[in-house]
C-alpha positions in Angstrom: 144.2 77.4 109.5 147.2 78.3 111.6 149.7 81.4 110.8 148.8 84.2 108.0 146.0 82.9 105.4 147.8 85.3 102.9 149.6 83.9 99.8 147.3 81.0 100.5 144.8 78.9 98.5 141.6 81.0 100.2 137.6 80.3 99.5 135.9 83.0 98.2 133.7 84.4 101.5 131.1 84.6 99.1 130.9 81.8 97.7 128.1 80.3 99.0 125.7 83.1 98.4 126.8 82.6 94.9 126.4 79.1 94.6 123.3 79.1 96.4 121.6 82.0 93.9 121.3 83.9 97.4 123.6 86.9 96.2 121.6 90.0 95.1 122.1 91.6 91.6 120.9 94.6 90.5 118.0 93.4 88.8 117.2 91.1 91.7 115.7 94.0 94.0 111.9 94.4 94.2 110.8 96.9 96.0 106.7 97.4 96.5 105.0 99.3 93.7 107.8 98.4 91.3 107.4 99.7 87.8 109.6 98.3 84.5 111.4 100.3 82.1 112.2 99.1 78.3 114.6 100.8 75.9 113.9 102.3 72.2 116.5 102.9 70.3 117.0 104.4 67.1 117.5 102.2 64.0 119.6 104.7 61.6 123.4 105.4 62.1 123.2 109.1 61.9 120.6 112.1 61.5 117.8 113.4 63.5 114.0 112.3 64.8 111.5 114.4 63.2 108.5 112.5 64.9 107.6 109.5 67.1 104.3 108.2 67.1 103.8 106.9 70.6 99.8 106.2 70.7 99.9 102.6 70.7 102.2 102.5 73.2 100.5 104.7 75.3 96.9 102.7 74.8 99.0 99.6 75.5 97.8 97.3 78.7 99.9 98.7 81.8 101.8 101.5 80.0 102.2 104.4 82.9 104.7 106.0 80.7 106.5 107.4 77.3 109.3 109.0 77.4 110.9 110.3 74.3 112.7 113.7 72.9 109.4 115.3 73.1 108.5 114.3 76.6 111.7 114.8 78.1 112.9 113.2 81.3 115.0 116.5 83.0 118.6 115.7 83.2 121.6 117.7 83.3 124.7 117.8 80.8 127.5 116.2 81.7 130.2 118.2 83.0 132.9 120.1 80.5 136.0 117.4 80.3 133.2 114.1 80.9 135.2 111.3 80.3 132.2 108.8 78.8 128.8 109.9 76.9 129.0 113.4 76.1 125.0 114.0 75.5 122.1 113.1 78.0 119.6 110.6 76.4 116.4 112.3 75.5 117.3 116.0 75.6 117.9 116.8 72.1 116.3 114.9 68.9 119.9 114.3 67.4 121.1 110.3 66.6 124.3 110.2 67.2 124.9 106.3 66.3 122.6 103.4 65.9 121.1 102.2 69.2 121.2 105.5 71.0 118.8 105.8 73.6 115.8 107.5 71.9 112.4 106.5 74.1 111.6 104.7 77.6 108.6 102.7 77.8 107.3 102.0 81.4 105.0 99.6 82.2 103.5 97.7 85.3 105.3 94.5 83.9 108.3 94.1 82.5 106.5 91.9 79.3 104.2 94.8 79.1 106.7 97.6 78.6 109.0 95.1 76.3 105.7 94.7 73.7 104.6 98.2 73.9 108.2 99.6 73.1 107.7 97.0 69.6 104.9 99.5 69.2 106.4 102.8 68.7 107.6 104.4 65.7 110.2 106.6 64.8 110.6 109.3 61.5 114.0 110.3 60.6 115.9 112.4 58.9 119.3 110.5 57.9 122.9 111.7 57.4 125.6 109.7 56.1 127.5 107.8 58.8 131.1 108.0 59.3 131.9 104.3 60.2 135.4 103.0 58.4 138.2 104.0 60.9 140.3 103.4 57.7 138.6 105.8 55.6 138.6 108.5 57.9 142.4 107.8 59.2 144.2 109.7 60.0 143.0 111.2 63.2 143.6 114.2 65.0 147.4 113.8 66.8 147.0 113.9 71.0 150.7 114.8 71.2 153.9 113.1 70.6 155.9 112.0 72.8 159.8 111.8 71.5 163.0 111.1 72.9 166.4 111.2 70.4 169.8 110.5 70.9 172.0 113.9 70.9 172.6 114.3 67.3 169.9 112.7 65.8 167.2 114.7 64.0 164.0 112.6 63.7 163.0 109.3 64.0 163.0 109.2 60.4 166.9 109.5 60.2 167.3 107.0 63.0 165.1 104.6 61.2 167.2 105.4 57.8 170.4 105.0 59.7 169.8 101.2 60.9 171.1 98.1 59.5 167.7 96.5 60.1 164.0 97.6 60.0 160.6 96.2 60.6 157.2 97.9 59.8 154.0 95.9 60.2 151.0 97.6 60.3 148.1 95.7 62.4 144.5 96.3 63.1 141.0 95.3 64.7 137.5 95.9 64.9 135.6 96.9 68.0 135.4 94.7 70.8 133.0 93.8 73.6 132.9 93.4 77.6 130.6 90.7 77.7 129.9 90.6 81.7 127.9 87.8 82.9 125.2 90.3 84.3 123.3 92.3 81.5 123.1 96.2 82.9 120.7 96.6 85.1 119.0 99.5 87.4 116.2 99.9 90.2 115.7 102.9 91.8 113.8 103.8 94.4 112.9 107.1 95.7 111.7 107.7 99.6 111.0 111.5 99.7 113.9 113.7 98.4 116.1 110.5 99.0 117.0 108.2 95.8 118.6 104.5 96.3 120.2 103.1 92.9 121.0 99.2 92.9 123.2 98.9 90.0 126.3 97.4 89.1 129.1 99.9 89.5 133.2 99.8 89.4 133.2 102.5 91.9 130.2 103.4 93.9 130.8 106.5 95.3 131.7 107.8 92.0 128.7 106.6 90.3 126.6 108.0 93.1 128.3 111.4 93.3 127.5 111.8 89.3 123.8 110.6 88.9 123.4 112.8 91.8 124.8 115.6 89.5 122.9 114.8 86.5 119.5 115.1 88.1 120.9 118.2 89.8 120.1 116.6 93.5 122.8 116.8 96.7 125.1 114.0 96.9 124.3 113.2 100.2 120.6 112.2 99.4 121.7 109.4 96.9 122.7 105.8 97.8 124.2 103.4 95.1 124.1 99.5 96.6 126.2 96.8 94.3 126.9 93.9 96.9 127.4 91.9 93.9 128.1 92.7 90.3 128.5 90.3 87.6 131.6 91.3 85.5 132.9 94.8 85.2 136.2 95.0 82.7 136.0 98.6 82.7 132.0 98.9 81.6 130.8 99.7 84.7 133.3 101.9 85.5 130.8 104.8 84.0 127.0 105.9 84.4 125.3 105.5 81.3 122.7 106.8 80.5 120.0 104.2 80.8 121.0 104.4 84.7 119.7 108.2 84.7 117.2 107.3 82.9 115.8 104.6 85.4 116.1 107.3 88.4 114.6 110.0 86.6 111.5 108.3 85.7 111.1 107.0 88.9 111.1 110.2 90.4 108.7 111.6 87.9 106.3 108.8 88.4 106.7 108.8 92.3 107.3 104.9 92.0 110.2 102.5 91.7 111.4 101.5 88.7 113.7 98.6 87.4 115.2 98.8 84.0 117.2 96.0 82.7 118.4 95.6 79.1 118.6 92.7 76.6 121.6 91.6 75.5 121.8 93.5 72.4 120.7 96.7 73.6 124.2 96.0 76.3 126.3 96.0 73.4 124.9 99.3 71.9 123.9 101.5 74.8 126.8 100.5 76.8 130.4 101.3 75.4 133.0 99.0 73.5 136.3 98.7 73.1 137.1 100.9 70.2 138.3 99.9 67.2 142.5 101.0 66.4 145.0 100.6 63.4 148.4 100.8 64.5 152.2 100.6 62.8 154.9 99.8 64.5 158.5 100.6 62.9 161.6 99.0 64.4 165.2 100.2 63.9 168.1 97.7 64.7 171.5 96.7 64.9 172.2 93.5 63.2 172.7 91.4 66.4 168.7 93.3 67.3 169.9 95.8 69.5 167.2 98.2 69.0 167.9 101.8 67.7 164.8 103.5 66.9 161.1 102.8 67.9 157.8 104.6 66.3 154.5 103.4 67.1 151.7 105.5 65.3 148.0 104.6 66.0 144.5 105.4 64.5 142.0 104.8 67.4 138.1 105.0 67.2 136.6 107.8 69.2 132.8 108.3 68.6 130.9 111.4 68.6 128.5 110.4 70.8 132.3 110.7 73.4 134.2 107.9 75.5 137.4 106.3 75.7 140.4 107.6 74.5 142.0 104.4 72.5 145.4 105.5 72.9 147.7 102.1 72.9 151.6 103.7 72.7 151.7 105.7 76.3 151.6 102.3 78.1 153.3 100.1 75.5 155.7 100.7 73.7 157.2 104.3 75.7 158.4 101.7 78.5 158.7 98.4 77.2 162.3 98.3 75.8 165.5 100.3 75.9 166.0 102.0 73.0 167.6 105.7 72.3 165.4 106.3 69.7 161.3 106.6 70.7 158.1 108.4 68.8 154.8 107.9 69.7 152.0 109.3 67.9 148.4 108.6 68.7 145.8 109.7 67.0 142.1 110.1 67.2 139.2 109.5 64.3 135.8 111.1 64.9 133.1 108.1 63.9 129.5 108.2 64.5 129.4 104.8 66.3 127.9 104.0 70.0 130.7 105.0 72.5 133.6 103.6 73.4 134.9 102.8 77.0 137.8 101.3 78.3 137.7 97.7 78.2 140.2 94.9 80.5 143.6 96.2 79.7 142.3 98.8 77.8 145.6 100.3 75.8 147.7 97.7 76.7 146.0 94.4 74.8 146.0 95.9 71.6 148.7 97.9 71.8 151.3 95.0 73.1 149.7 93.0 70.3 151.3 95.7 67.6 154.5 95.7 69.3 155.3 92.3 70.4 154.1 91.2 66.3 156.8 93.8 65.2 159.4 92.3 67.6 159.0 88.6 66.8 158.9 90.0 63.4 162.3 91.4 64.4 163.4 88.3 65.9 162.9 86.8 62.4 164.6 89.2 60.4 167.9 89.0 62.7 167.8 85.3 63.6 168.1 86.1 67.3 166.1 83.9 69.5 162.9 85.8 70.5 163.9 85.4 74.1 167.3 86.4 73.5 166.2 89.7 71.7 164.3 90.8 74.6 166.7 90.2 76.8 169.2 92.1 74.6 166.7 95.7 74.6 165.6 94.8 78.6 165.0 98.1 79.9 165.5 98.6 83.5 164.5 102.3 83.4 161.3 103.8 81.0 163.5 104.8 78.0 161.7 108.2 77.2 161.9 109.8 81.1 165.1 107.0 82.5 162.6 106.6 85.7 163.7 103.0 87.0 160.9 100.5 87.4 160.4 100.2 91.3 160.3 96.1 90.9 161.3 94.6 87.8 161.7 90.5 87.4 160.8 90.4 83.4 164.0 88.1 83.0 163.3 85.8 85.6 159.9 85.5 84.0 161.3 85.1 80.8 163.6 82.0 82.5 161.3 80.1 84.3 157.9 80.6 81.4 161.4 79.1 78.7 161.5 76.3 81.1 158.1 75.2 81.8 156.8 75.4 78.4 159.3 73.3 76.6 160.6 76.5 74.6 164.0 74.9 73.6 162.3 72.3 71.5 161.4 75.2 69.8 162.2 75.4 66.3 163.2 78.8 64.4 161.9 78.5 60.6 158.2 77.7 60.4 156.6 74.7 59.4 159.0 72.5 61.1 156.9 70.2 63.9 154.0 68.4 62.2 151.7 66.1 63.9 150.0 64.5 60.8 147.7 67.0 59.2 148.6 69.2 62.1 151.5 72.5 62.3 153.1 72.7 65.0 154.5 76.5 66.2 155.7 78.1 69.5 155.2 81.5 69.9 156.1 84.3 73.3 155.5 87.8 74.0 155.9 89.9 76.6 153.5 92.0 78.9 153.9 95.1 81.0 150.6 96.4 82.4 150.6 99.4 84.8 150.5 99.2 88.4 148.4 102.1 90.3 147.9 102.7 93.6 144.8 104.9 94.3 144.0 106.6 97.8 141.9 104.6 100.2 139.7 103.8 103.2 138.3 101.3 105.1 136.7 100.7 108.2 137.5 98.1 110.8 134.9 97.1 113.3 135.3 95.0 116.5 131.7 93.9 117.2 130.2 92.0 120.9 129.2 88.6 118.7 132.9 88.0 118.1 133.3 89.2 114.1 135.5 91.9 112.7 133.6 93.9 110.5 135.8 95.3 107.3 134.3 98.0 104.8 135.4 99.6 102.4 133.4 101.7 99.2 135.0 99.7 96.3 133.5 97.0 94.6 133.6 93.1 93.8 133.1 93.1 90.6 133.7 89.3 90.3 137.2 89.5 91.3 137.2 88.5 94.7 137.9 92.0 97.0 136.0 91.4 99.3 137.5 88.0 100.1 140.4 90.2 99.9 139.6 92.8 102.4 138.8 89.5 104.9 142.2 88.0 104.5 144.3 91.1 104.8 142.2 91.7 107.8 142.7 88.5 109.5 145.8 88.3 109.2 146.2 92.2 110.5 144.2 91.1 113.6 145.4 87.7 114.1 142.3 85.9 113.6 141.0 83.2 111.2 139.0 84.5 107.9 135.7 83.0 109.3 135.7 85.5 112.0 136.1 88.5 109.5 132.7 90.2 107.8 133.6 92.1 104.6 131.5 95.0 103.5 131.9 96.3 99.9 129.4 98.0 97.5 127.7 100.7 99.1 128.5 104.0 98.5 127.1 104.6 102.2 130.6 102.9 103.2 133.5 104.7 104.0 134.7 107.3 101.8 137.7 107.2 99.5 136.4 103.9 98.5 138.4 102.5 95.6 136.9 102.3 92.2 137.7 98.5 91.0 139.4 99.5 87.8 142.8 99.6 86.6 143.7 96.4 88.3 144.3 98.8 91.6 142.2 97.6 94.1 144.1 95.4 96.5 147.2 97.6 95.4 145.2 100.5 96.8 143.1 98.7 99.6 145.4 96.5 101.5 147.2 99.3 103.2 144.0 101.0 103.9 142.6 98.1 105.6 146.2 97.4 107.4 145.4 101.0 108.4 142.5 100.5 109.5 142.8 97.4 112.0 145.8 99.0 113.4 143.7 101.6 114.5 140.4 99.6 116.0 143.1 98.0 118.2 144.5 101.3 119.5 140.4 102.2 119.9 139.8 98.9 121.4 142.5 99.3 123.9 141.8 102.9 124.6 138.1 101.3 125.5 139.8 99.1 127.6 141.2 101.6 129.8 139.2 104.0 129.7 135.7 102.2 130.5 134.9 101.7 134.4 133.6 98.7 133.9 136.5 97.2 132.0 139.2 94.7 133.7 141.6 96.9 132.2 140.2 100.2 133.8 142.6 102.9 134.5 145.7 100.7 133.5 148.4 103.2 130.9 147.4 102.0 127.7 151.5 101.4 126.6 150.9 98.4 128.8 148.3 96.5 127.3 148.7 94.2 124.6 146.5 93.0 121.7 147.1 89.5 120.8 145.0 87.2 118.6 141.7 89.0 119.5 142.5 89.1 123.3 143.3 92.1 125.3 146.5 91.4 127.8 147.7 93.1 130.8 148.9 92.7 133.9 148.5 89.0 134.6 144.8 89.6 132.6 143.0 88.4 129.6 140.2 88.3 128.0 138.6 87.8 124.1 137.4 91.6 122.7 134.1 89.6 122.3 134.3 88.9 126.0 135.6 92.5 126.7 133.0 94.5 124.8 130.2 93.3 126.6 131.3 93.5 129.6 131.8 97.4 129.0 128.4 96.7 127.7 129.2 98.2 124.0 128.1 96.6 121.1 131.5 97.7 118.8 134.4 99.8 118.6 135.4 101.2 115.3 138.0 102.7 113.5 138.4 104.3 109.9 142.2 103.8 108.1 143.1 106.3 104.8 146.0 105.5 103.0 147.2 107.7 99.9 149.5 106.8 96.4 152.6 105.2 96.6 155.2 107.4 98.3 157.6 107.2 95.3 155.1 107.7 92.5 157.4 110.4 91.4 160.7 108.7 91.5 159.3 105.2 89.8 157.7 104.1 87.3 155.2 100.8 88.9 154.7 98.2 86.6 153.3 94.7 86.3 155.4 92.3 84.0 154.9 89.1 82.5 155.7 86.4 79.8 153.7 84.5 78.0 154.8 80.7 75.6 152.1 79.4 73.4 151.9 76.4 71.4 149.7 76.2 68.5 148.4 74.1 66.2 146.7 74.5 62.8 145.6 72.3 60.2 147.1 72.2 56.9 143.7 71.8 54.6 141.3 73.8 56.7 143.8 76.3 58.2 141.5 75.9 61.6 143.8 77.2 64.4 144.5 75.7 67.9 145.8 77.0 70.9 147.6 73.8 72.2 149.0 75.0 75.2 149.7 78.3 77.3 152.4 78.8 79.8 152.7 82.4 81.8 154.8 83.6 84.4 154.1 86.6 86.2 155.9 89.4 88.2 153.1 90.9 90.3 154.7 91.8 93.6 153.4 90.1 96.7 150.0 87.9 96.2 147.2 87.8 98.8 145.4 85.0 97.6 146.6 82.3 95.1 143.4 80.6 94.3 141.8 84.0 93.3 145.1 85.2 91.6 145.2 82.1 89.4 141.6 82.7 88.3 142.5 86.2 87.3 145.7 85.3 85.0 143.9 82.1 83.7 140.9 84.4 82.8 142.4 86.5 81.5 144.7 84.4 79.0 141.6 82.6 78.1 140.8 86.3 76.9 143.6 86.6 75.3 142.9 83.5 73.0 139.4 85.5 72.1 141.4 88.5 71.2 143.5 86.5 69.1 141.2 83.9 67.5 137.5 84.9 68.3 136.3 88.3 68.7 135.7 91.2 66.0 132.5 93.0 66.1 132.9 95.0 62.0 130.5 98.0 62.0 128.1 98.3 58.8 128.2 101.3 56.4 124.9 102.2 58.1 126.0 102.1 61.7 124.9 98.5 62.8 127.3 96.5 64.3 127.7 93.4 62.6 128.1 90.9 65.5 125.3 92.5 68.2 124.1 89.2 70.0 126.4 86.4 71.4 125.1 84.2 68.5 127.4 86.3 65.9 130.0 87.6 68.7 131.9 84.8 69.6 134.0 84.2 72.8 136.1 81.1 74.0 134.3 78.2 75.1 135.9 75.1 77.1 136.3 73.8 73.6 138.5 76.6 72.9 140.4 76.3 76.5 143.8 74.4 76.7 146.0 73.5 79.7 147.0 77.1 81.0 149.8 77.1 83.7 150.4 80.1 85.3 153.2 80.7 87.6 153.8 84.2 89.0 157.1 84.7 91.1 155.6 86.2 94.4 158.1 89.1 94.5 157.1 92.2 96.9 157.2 95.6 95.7 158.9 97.6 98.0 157.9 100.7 96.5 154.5 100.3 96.1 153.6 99.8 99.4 154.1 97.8 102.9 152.6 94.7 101.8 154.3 94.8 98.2 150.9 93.7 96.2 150.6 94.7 92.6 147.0 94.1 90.8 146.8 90.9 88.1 143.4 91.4 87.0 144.2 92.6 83.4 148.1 91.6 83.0 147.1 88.0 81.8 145.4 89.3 79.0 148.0 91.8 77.9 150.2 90.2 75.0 148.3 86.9 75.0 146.9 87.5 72.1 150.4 88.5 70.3 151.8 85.0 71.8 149.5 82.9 69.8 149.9 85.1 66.6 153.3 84.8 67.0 152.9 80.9 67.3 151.0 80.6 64.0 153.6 82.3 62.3 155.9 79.7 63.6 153.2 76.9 62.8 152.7 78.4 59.0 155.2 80.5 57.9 151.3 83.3 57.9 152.0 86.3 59.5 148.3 87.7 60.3 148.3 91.5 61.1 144.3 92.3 61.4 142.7 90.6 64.4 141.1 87.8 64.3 143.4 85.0 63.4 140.6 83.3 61.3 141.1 80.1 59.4 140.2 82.0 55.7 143.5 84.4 56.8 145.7 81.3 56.9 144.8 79.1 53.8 
């Protein structure tokens, strides 16, 4: 490859290992003398355990260990203000939900500590459940945020005082992650020193808190994750099976490896929580909007974790309107907890508001295009900070374009293809961009590789083919001659977590950073070392060029260079903070998003035909990697719509725990996706201009196609998913 590989079509650097089984997981460690964990979990929703019997566990064949609310494994609260779990597993007898954590079974084998776990038993004392979001709505407020027009005294009067209004109230159950790799853990202690191979979002974090919980320094703990299958915002935590693992393999003085089952991921581990939401629109006649409430009811367990609060990011910034109230509020349930989950707010939320405005579009007979274009905001309309790159229109030209949207046709059930309806739907997507503080590490090494670290982590999205393309290009050099290092908290600090679709945001200026400064080391070497053929020479006058050092009338390859100074490397660290205007701007990601449906007349089966999306993500590093992300994530998107609910019994079960019940797209369920994205830099954000796209694809997709079946059938479905009973 000649010139800059970035904004290229780039292989994945890993993706051999990957292809070849060679990358190590979690559960793929085995250290000597390992041990195996196996969770028990309580089967009522809510109450306490008055007794375990735990005898024919214990007489089991390899059992070394039962751990249980009466023989405790020590570990330490979490921290007033935890965001996450708000208990530590095995400290108190109290069931919070069904599924909490309330035993560890270790065995020599992992078959051994699964079949003596079937053996213990568990005495209860049981207190109602609170599990119907819609019973127990509404929450507790978190604050409004309001903005009125001088003179106007609530959003109620500015509602009153519009010639047209929309209210639709929507709604859906919890949600799932669904990574490729089940949660794993193996921990291994050496003396006072504890190595955790887990999948983690942000290693250092993960390390510095399971250090906290079992109340040892942070320096003495080590979290690897070279590879993790599938984060979405799951791994972004430390649960407490993790703490678990560690602490019972510092108790028994032996490794241990505790990997869960399927079902036990979807209780033990968080969910997306469950959220009702009404969204009431005020407009002129021509839908010039002149009032906006959103008011939301979101699940928040408990047992503690995410906050499911959809308006901040949604509607507060989408459109320009004088008139803005958002109210979100929180209901106390005794489910598992929640966590954030791939555009965590933003999916759902954007769902409830793009519904209400193609409901709008209706109601006025303006073009749905057209009536976003007429509310386009250029500022936030609550505190008039201007976006820092908005291209929302352009997106909305070219995505009309490419999908065939003027063949469109405005009153539903209008296109047939024999027993077939034919509708075209669009919404549009705003996900935040963030730009977190960063490091990285650039090492020039005597074989001829760069070596590039950093602390965050590939969680499946391709970072660390990232931090190799940013750093070849930095240095001049093709990709094959950089080594990227991620997933080790051991790396350099201020490692980025890989959340928030912020990682090459937040890491490409680090690692810019940092290559700048190996080559000032590299050439201070140079002149500095006696036995260098640069020795002595005034550093302003050499010159690195395309991994040679140049001066006066010499050159030579740093590979060369290194050993003739006889040393193996010269390093360098880079840290880079937030973006300089994060006070003057408000950093977005924007998008737009055409579906065509189909759904059958008899059955009401519905079809997503086709899906066209344009994108304004600032600059893009690599194209083959950012079209995976936005295709992934609007195949999402059609599971939002069409697929995935997981109800939650009277009795606390979840009625969908197992990926028999829970259902996800399939390729059956896949159509043609183009996605186009307009390759815009930010020049706000940073140098480079890169905004993320990991979770932007998925934001609004979901409204798109319920905005198509609408067009298809005349149904307007408000309570996710778009099932075929809902449209007969």
């Amino acid at each position: 490859m000649t010139g800059s590989p970035l904004g290229r079509e780039i292989d994945r650097v890993d993706g051999p290992l990957k292809v070849t089984g060679n990358a190590p997981y979690a559960a793929d460690y085995r250290p000597e003398g390992l041990l195996h964990g196996y969770l028990v979990q309580a089967t009522v929703g809510r109450g306490t355990v008055r007794g375990m019997d735990v005898s024919r566990a214990e007489a089991a064949p390899g059992v070394l260990a039962v751990f249980t609310p009466f023989r405790s494994l020590p570990l330490s609260s979490p921290q007033p203000g935890h965001s996450g779990e708000n208990y530590s597993a095995l400290q108190d007898t109290a069931v919070r939900f069904r599924g909490q954590i309330i035993g560890l079974v270790v065995a020599e084998t992992f078959e051994q500590a699964r079949d003596a776990a079937a053996l213990v038993t568990a005495d209860y004392t049981i207190t109602p459940s609170r599990t119907s979001l819609a019973a127990a709505s509404p929450g507790v407020s978190q604050g409004v945020l309001q903005k009125l027009a001088p003179g106007v005294p609530s959003i109620e009067a500015a509602l009153a005082a519009s010639p047209v209004t929309v209210s639709t109230t929507v709604s859906q159950h919890a949600q799932h992650h669904i990574a490729m790799e089940p949660h794993a853990t193996t921990a291994v202690w050496v003396d006072d020193q504890l190595t955790v191979y887990c999948g983690a979002q942000a290693p250092q974090r993960a390390a510095a808190t399971i250090a906290a919980r079992l109340g040892v320094d942070r320096a003495k703990v080590r979290l690897i994750c070279r590879h993790t299958g599938g984060g979405f915002g799951q791994r972004s935590p430390v649960w407490n099976e993790a703490l678990l693992c560690a602490a019972a393999a510092r108790v028994l003085k032996r490794p241990v490896k505790l990997v869960l089952s399927r079902e036990q991921v979807f209780t033990a581990i968080g969910h997306r929580g469950a959220v009702r939401q009404t969204i009431r629109l005020g407009a002129e006649a021509d839908g010039r909007l002149l009032a906006l409430s959103h008011d939301s009811d979101g699940e928040l367990p408990a047992a503690g974790g995410w906050q499911m609060m959809p308006g901040r990011d949604t509607s507060a910034v989408a459109y320009r309107t004088p008139n803005i109230r958002i109210d979100q509020r929180l209901v106390t349930l005794d489910t598992p907890p929640t966590w954030s989950m791939r555009a965590p707010a933003e999916a759902p939320g954007m769902f409830a508001l793009e519904t209400a405005m193609d409901e709008l579009a209706v109601r006025t007979g303006v073009d749905p295009v057209e009536l976003r274009l007429r509310n386009y905001a250029s500022a936030d309309p609550i505190e008039s900070r201007p976006f820092s790159s908005k291209h929302l229109d352009e997106c909305y030209r070219i995505g009309a374009q490419r999908s065939g949207w003027h063949r469109r046709q405005a009153r539903p059930r209008s296109r047939t293809d024999g027993d077939w309806l034919i509708g075209l739907g669009m919404a549009s997507a705003i996900y935040p961009a963030w730009r977190q503080a960063a490091s990285a590490r650039a090492r020039f090494r005597d074989d001829g590789m760069v070596a590039i670290a950093s602390a965050t982590s590939d969680i499946g999205t391709g970072a660390r083919t990232m931090l190799a393309a940013v750093g070849a290009d930095e240095l001049g050099l093709p990709v094959s001659s950089i080594e990227a290092e991620v997933g080790d908290s051991a790396l350099p600090p201020g490692g980025v977590g890989a959340y928030g679709s912020s990682v090459t945001t937040s890491t490409v200026p680090a690692v810019q950073a940092a290559c700048r400064a190996a080559v000032t080391a590299l050439v201070k070497a140079a002149v500095d070392n006696p036995k260098s053929p640069f020795a002595g020479l005034d550093p302003a006058t050499v010159r690195y060029r395309r991994g040679r050092i140049e001066a006066g009338g010499r050159a030579t390859d740093f590979r060369s260079l290194l050993r003739t100074m006889g040393m193996p490397s010269v390093e360098a660290l880079g840290s880079t903070g937030p973006a300089a205007g994060a006070d003057q701007y408000r950093f977005h990601c924007f998008g737009a998003h055409f579906c065509e449906v189909r759904v059958h007349r008899l059955t009401g089966e519905p079809r997503v035909n086709r899906f066209t999306s344009v994108f304004d993500v600032g600059r893009v590093v690599n194209a083959k990697a950012a079209r995976g992300q936005l295709v992934g994530s609007i195949i999402w998107g059609i599971g939002h719509a069409l697929l995935e609910a997981d109800p939650i019994e009277p009795d606390g079960r979840f009625a969908a725990a197992n990926l028999a019940d829970y259902l996800v797209p399939v390729h059956a369920d896949t159509p043609e996706i183009d996605v186009h994205w307009l390759d815009r830099p930010d020049p706000h954000i940073s140098e480079f201009g890169a905004r993320g796209l990991g979770e932007i694809g998925l934001v609004s997709a979901a409204a798109a196609i319920g905005n198509a079946v609408f067009n298809a059938t005349g149904i307007r479905v408000h309570d996710l998913p778009i099932t075929l009973d809902k449209l007969l």
